[in-house]
C-alpha positions in Angstrom: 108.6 66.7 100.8 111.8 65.6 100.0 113.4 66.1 102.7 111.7 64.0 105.3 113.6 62.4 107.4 116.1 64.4 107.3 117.2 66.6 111.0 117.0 70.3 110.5 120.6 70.2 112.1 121.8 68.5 108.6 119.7 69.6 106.2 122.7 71.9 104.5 124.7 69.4 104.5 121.7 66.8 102.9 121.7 69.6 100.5 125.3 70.4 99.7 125.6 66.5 99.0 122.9 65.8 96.6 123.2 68.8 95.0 127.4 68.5 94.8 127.3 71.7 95.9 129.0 73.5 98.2 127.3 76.7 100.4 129.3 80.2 100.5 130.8 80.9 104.0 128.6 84.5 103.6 125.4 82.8 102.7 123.9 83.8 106.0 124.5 87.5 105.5 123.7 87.0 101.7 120.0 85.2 102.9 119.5 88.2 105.3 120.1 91.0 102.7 117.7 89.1 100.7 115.0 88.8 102.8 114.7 92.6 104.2 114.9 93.5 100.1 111.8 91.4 99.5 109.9 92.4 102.8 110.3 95.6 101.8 108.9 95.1 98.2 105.4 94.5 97.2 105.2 91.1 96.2 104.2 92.4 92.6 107.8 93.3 92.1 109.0 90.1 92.4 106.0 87.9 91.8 105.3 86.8 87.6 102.0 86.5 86.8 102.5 82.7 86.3 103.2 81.9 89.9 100.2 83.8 90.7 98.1 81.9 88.1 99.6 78.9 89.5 99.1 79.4 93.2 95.1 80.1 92.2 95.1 76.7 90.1 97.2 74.7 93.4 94.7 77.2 95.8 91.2 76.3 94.0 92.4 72.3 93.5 93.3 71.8 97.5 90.2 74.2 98.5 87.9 71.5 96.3 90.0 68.5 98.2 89.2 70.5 101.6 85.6 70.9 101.1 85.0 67.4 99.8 86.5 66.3 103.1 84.5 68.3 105.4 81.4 66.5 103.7 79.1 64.0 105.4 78.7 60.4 104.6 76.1 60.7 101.5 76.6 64.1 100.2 79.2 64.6 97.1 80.5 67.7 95.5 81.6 67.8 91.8 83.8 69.6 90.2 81.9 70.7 86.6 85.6 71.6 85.2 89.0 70.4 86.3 91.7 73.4 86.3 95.3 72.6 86.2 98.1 74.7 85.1 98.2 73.8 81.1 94.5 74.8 80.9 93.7 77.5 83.7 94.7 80.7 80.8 91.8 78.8 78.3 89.2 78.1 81.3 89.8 81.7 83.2 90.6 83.9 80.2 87.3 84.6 78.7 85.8 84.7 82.4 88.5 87.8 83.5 87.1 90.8 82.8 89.7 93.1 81.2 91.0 95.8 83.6 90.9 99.3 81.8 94.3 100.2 82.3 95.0 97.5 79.9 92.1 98.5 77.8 93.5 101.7 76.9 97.1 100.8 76.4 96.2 98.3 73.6 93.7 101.1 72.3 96.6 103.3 72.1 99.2 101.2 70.7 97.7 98.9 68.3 97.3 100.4 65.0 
């Protein structure tokens, strides 16, 4: 992480300085406004597709990492393909089955 070493104290102003920024005096209030509007939202409403395709990638990757780990001395685990994020749509796409609702709407609106 970049910000090791750094004391939770002064971590703003860490921040403020290599970002030559400076923080609103109402960032407090502004932070809490935004947090009960997301905990109050499905994470679908504010959650793209592509950060959910790339938390599976990071979640698969660090789950492989785990369970090679947890392995004893002489047993190995392989990995027949190696996702990452510029190949995940060409490895997972023709292994998603289509939902319906998505089925239909192209049914209906492609000529």
């Amino acid at each position: 992480m970049c910000f090791e070493g750094v004391e939770k104290d002064k971590l703003q102003a860490y921040i403020e300085k290599v970002c030559s920024a400076s923080t609103p005096s109402s960032f407090k209030k502004d932070i809490k406004a935004l947090y009960k509007e997301i905990s109050s939202s499905e994470p679908k409403q504010y959650t793209r597709g592509k950060f959910e395709l790339w938390f599976f990638v990071k979640f698969i990757n660090q789950l492989y990492e785990v369970i090679r780990k947890q392995l004893s001395k002489g047993e190995s685990l392989k990995m027949r393909t190696q996702i990452g994020e510029e190949n995940a749509i060409e490895i997972l796409g023709p292994r998603t089955k289509m939902p319906e609702s998505l089925r239909v709407f192209l049914k209906e609106n492609i000529n």
